[in-house]
C-alpha positions as CSV (number, residue, x, y, z in Angstrom):
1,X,-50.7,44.6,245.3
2,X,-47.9,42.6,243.1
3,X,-44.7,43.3,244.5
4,X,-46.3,45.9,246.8
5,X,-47.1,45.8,250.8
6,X,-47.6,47.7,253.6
7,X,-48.8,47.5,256.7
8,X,-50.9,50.0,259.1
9,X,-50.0,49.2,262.8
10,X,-48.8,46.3,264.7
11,X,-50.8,45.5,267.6
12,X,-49.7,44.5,270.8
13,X,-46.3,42.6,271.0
14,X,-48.3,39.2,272.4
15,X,-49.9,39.4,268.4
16,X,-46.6,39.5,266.6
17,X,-46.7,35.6,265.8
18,X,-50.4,36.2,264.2
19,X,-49.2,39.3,262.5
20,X,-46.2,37.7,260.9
21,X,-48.4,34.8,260.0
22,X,-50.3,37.0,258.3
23,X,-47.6,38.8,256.0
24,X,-45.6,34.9,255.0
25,X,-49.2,33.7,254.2
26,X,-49.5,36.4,251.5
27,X,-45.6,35.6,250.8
28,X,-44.4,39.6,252.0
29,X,-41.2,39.3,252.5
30,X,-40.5,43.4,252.6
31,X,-42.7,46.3,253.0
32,X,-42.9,49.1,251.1
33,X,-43.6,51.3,254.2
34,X,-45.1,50.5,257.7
35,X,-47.6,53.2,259.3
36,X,-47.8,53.3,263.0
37,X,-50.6,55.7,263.6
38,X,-50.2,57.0,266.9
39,X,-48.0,55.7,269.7
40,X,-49.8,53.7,272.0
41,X,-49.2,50.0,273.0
42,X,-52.3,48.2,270.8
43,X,-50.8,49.5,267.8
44,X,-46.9,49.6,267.9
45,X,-46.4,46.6,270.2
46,X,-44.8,44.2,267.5
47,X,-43.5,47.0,265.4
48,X,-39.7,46.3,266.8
49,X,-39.8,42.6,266.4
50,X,-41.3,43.1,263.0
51,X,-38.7,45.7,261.8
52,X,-36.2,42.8,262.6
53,X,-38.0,40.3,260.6
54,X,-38.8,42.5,257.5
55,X,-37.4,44.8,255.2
56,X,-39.1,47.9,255.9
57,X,-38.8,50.9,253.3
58,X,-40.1,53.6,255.3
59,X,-42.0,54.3,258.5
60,X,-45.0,57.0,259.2
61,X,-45.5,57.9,262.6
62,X,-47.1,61.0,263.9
63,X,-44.8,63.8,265.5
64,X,-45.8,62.8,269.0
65,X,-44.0,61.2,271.5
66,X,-44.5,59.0,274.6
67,X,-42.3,57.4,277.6
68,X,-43.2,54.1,277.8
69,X,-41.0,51.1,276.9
70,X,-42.7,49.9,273.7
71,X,-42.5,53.5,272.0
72,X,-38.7,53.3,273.2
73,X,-38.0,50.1,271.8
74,X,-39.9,51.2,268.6
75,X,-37.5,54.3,267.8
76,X,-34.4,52.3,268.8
77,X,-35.8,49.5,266.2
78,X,-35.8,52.4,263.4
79,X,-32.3,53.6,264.5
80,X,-30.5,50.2,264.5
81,X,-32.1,49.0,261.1
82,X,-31.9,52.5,259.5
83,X,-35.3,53.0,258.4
84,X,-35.9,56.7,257.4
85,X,-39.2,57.6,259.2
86,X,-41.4,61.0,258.3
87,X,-44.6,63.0,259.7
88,X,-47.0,63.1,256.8
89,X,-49.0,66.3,256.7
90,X,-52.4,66.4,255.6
91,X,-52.3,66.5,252.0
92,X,-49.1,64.6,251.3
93,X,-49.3,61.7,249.2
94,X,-47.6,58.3,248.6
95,X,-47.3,55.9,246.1
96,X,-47.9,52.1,247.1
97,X,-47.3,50.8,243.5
98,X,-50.4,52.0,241.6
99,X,-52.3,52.9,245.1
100,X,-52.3,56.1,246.6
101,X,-52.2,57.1,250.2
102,X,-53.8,60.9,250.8
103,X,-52.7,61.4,254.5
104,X,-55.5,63.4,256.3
105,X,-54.2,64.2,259.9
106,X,-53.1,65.2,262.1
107,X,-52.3,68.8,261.8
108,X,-48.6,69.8,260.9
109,X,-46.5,71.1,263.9
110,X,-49.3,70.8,266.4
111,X,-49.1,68.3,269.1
112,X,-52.1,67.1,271.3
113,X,-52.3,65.8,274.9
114,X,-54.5,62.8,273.7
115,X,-52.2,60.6,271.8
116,X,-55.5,59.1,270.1
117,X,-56.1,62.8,268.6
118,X,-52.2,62.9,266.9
119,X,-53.4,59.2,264.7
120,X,-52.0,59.6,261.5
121,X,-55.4,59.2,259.3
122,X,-55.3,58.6,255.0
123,X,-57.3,57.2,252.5
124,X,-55.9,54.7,250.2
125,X,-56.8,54.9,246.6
126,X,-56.4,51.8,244.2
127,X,-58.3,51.4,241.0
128,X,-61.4,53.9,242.3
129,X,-61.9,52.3,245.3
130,X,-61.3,53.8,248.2
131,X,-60.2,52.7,252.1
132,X,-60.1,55.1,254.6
133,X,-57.5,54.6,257.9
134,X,-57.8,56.4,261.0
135,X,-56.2,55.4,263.9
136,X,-57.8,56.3,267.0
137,X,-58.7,60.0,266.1
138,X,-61.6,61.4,267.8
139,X,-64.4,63.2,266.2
140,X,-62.6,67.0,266.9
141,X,-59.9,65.8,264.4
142,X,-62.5,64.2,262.4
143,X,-64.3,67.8,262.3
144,X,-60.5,69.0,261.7
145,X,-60.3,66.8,258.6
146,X,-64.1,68.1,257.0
147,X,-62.9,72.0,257.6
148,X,-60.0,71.2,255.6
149,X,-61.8,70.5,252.8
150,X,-60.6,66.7,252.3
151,X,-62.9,64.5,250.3
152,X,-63.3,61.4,252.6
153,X,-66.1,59.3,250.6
154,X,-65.0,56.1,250.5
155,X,-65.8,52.2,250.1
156,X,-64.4,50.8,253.2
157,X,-63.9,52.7,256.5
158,X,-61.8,51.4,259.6
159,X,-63.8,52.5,262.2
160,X,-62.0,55.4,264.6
161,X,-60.9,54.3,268.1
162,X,-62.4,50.7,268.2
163,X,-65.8,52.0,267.9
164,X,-66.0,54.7,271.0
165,X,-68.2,57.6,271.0
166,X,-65.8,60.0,271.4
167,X,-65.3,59.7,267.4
168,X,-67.3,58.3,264.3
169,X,-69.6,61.5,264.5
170,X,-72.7,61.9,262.9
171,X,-71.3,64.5,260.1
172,X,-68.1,62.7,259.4
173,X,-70.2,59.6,259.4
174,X,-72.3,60.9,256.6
175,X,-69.4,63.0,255.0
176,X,-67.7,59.0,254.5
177,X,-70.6,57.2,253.7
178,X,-69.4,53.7,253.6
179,X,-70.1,50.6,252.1
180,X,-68.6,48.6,254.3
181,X,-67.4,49.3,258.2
182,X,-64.9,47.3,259.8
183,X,-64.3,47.1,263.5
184,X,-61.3,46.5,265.1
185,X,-62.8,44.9,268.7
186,X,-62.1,42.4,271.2
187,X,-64.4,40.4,273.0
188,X,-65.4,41.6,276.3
189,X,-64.0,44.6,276.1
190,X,-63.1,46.4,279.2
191,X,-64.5,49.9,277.4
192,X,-67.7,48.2,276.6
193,X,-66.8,49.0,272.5
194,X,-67.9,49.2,270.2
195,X,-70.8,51.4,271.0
196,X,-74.1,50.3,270.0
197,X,-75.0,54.1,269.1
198,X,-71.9,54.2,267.3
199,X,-72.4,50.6,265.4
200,X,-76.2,52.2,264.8
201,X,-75.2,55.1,263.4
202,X,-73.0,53.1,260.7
203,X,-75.9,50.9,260.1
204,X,-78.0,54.0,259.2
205,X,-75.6,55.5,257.0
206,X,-76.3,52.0,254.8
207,X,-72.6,50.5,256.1
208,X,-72.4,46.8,256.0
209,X,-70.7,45.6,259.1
210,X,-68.0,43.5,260.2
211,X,-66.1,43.0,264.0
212,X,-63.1,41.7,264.4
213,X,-64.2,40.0,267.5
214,X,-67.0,38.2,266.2
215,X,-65.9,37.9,262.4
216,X,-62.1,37.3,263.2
217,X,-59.9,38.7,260.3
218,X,-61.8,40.8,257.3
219,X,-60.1,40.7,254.4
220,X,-60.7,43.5,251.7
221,X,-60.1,42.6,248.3
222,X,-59.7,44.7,245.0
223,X,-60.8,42.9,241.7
224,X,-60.7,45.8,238.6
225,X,-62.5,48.9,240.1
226,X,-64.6,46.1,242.2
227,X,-64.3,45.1,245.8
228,X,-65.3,42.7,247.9
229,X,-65.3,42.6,251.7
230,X,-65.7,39.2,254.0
231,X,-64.3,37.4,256.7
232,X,-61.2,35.7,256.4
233,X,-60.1,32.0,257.5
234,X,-56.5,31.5,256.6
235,X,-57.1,28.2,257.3
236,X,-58.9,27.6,254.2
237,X,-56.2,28.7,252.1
238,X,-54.5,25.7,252.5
């Protein structure tokens, strides 16, 4: 959004090249903030490398920690580069240029044994339309979210944990009621996701429906109050 970028999660550190590919192709130089949702490997690989590539404003991270090697390289990243860093609470919001981010979990000072259940969720707000993020939350933090009395109708949805049925469920389904449902999936995956009763139940909900593993990159785009969802071929933009 004009001089305005951010970036939700990094995937594994074997994706950095792709991911900084990405951000020169749409000539981001610096980042506003970068949100890391929850600490696991397939979505704070590259963040290290990328803080030492980029100018990054501010980092969002949950208030839940891990021992593994990535996570560790991650916090040292943020130390050596100074990047102030801050657990969101639900509610709290933040300006991205014109857009605004409504953070919707997880829960202030509670911590959870699933790190999937501490994903930072929020809905993005720009011009009307609205995206909602979620991590890899699970449908008891999704029931977390309804009780709190969020409004989470949206345009655009990123489906919760790669499509598993331990999330998307039938009443936060309907309480979102997408447009459009994008799924972050690989092919073959190991946990057989997504899950076709999880890809049906978006289908029924009216969602139209896009996977990263057969669509390759989706790119969401505002126009006015107007968006428009379709697969991406940065090829072609050359």
């Amino acid at each position: 959004q004009g001089e305005h970028a951010m970036l939700v999660d990094t995937a594994t550190a074997d994706r950095y090249d792709t991911i900084a590919g990405y951000l020169d192709l749409f000539g981001v130089t610096a980042l506003d903030a970068l949100v890391l949702t929850h600490p696991h490997a397939d979505h704070i690989g590259s963040a290290a490398a990328l803080m030492a590539d980029y100018s990054v404003g501010q980092v969002f991270l949950p208030d839940a920690v891990t021992t593994t090697a990535t996570f560790e390289r991650t916090l040292d990243a943020m130390l050596e580069y100074e990047i102030p860093a801050a657990a969101p609470s639900p509610g709290e919001t933040y300006a991205l240029g014109e857009a605004v981010l409504t953070f919707l979990s997880p829960p202030s000072g509670e911590s959870f044994s699933d790190l999937n259940d501490n994903s930072i969720a929020f809905i993005l707000d720009y011009n009307g339309v609205g995206m909602l993020f979620t991590g890899d939350m699970g449908s008891g933090m999704e029931q977390r979210i309804l009780d709190g009395g969020f409004d989470v109708r949206c345009d655009l949805i990123k489906v919760p944990h790669h499509g598993s049925r331990t999330a998307s469920s039938e009443a936060f389904v309907e309480a979102v009621s997408p447009s459009w449902a994008i799924f972050s999936t690989e092919e073959d995956s190991s946990d057989g996701l997504p899950k076709q009763e999880i890809v049906d139940r978006y289908a029924a909900a009216g969602a139209a429906l896009y996977f990263t593993h057969i669509d390759g990159s989706i790119l969401a785009e505002v126009t006015g109050s107007a968006l428009r969802v379709s697969p991406f071929d940065p090829a072609l933009v050359y």
